[in-house]
C-alpha positions as a Markdown table, in Angstrom:
| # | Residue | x | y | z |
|---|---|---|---|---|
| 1 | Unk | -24.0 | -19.5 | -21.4 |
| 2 | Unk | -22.8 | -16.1 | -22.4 |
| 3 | Unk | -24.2 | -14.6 | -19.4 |
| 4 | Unk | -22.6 | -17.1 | -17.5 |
| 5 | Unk | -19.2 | -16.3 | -18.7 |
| 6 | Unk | -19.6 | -12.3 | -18.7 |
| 7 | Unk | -20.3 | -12.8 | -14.7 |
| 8 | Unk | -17.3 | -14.9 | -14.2 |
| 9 | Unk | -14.7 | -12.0 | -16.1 |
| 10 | Unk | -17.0 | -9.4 | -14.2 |
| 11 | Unk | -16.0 | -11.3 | -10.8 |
| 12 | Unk | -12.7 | -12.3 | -11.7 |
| 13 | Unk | -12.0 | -8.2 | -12.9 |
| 14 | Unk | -13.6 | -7.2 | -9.7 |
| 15 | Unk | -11.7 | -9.4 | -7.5 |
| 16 | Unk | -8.6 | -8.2 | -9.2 |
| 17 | Unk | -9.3 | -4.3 | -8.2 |
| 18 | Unk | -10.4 | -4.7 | -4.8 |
| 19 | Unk | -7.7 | -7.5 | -4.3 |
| 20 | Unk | -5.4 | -6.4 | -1.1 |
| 21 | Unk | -1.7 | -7.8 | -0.6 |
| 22 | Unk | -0.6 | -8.1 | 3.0 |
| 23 | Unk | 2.9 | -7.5 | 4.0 |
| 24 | Unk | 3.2 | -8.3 | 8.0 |
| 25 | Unk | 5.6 | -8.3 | 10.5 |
| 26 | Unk | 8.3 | -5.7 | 8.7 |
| 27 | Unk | 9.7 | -2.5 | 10.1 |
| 28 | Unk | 9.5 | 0.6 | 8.1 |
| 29 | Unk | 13.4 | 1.7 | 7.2 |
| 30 | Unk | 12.3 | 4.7 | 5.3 |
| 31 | Unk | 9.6 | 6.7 | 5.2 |
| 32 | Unk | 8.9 | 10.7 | 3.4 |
| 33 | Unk | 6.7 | 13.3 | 2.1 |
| 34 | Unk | 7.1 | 14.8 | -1.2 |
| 35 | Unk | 5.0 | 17.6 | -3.0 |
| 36 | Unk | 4.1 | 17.2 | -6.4 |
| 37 | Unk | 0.9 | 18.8 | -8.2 |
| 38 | Unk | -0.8 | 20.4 | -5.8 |
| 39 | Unk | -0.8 | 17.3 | -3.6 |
| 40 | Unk | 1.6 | 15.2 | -1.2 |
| 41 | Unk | 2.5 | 11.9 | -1.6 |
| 42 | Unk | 3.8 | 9.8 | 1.9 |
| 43 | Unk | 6.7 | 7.5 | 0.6 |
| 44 | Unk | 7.3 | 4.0 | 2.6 |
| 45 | Unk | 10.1 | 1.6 | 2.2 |
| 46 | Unk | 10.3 | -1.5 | 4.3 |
| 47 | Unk | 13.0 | -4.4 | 5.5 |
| 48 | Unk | 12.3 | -8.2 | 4.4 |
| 49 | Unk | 11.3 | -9.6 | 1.1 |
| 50 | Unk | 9.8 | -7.6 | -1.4 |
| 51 | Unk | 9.3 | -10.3 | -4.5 |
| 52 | Unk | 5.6 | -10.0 | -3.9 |
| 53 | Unk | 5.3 | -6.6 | -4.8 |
| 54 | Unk | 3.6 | -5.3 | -8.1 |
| 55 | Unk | 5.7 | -5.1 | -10.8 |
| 56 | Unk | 4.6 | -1.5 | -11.4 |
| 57 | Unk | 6.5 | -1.1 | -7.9 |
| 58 | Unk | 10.1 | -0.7 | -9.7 |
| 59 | Unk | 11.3 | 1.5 | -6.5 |
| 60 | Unk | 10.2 | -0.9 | -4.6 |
| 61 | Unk | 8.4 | 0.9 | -2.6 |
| 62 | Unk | 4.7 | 2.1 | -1.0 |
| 63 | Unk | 3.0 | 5.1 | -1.9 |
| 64 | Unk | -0.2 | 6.9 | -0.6 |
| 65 | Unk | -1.6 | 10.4 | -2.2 |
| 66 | Unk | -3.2 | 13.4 | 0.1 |
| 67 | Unk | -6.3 | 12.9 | -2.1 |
| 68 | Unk | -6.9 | 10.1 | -0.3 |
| 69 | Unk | -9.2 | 10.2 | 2.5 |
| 70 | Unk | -7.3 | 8.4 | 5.1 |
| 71 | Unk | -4.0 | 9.8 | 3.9 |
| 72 | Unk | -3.5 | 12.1 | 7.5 |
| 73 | Unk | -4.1 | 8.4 | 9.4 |
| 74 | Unk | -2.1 | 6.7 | 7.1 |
| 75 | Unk | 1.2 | 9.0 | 7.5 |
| 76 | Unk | 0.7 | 9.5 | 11.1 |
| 77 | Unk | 1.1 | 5.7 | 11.7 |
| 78 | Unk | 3.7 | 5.3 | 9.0 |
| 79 | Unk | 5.8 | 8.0 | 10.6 |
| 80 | Unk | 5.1 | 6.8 | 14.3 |
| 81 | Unk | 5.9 | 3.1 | 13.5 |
| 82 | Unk | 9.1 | 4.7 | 11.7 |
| 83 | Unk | 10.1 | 7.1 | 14.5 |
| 84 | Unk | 9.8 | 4.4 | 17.0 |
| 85 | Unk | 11.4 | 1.6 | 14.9 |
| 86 | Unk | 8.2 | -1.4 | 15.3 |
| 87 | Unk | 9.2 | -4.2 | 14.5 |
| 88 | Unk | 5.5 | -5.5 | 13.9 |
| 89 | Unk | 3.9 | -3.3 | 11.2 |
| 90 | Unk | 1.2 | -4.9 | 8.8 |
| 91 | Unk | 0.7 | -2.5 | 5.2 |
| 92 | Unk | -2.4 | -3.5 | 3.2 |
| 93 | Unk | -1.9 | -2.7 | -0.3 |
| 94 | Unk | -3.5 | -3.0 | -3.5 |
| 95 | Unk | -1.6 | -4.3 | -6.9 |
| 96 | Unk | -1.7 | -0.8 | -8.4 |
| 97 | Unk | 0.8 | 2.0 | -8.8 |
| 98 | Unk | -2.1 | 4.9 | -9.4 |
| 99 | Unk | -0.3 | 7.1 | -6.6 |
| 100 | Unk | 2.7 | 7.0 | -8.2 |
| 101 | Unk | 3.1 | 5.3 | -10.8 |
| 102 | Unk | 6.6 | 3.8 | -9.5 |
| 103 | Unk | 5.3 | 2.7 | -5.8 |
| 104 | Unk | 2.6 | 0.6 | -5.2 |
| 105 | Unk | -0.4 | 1.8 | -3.5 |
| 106 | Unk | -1.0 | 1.8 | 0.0 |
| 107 | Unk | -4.2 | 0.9 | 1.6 |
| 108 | Unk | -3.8 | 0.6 | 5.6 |
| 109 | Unk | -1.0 | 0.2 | 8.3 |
| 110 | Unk | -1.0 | -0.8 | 11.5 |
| 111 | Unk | 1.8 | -1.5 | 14.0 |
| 112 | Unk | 1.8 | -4.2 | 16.7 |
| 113 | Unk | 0.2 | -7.2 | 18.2 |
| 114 | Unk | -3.2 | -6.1 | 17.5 |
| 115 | Unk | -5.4 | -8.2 | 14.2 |
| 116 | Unk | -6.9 | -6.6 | 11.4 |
């Protein structure tokens, strides 16, 4: 029985940091680089609800840190959908703030029609 139970908090704690949160369909309204510790941070603010979002997110925005490996990708799509105002950008996100500790974490992006 104790097995049993220690396999169901070890799922349910795993599911819980690999969990993604999808916000679709929003334009990005704001979007920035700041320098901070050796490393950049890509800053992302989008239009529609946000009541979803972690509460570690008090700024209400998405944030991705050059120490990640896809940041280059991710801020070259964040700042293309943003140049050219798509209306159809999809963020994946997880429900921490470890970037910065006031944004919640970016995972992927991806603008138009096209599915995950």
């Amino acid at each position: 029985m104790k097995i049993h139970l220690t396999l169901i908090t070890l799922m349910l704690l795993c599911n819980t940091a690999f969990a993604n949160d999808y916000f679709r369909s929003r334009t990005i309204i704001g979007a920035g680089i700041y320098s901070s510790g050796g490393k950049s941070i890509l800053f992302v603010d989008i239009d529609g609800d946000k009541t979803a979002m972690s509460s570690c997110a008090t700024t209400k925005r998405f944030s991705v840190s050059s120490t990640d490996p896809s940041y280059k990708e991710l801020v070259s799509i964040a700042l293309t959908a943003y140049a050219s105002a798509q209306s159809s950008v999809d963020l994946v996100v997880s429900s921490t703030c470890n970037h910065w500790g006031n944004a919640q974490d970016l995972r992927g992006i991806k603008m138009g029609k096209m599915p995950w």
